[in-house]
VMD Tcl script that draws the C-alpha trace (Angstrom):
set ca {
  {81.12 26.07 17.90}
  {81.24 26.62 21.38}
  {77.63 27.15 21.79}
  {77.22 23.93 20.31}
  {78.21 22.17 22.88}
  {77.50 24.10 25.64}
  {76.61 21.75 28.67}
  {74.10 22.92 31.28}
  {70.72 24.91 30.70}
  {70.27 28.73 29.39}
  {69.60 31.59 31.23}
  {66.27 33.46 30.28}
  {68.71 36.00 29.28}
  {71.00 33.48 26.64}
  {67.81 32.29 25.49}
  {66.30 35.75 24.12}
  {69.70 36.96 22.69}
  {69.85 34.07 20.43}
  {67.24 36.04 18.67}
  {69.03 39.00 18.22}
  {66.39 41.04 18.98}
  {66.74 44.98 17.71}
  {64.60 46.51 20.35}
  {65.85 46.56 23.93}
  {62.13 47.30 25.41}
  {61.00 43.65 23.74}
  {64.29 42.19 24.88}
  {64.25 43.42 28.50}
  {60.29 42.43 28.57}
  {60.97 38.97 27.30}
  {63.45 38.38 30.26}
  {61.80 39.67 32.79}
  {58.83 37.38 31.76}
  {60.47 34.70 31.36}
  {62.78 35.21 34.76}
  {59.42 35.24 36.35}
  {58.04 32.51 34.84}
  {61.33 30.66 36.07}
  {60.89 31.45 39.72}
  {57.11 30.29 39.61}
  {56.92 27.25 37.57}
  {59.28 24.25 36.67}
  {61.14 25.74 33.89}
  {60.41 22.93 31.13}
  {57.48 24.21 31.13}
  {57.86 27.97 31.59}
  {60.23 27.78 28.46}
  {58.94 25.35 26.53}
  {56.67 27.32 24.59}
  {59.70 29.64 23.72}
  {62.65 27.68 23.29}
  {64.75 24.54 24.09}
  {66.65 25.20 27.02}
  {65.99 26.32 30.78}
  {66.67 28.51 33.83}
  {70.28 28.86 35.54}
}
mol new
graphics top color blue
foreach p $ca { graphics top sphere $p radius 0.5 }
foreach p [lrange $ca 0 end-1] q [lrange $ca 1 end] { graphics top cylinder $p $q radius 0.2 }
display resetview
């Protein structure tokens, strides 16, 4: 329930672990993509293709 309603945006981090992804390689790759895409873009748009939410 907490999660719920959670106030602020997600980390690129929060975001991919909602998926409880099995393999560490994809999960590491995934952040580090989408930390980069967070420190080059606005990050509506870096994440919007991936999931609602943003970049702390």
């Amino acid at each position: 329930m907490r999660d719920a309603v959670r106030v602020g945006q997600q980390s690129p981090a929060e975001l991919v672990d909602r998926y409880g992804l099995r393999c560490d390689l994809v999960r590491e790759g995934l952040v580090r993509y989408l930390t980069e895409l967070c420190t080059r873009q606005d990050f509506g748009l870096a994440l919007s293709a991936f999931s609602d939410g943003g970049c702390s």
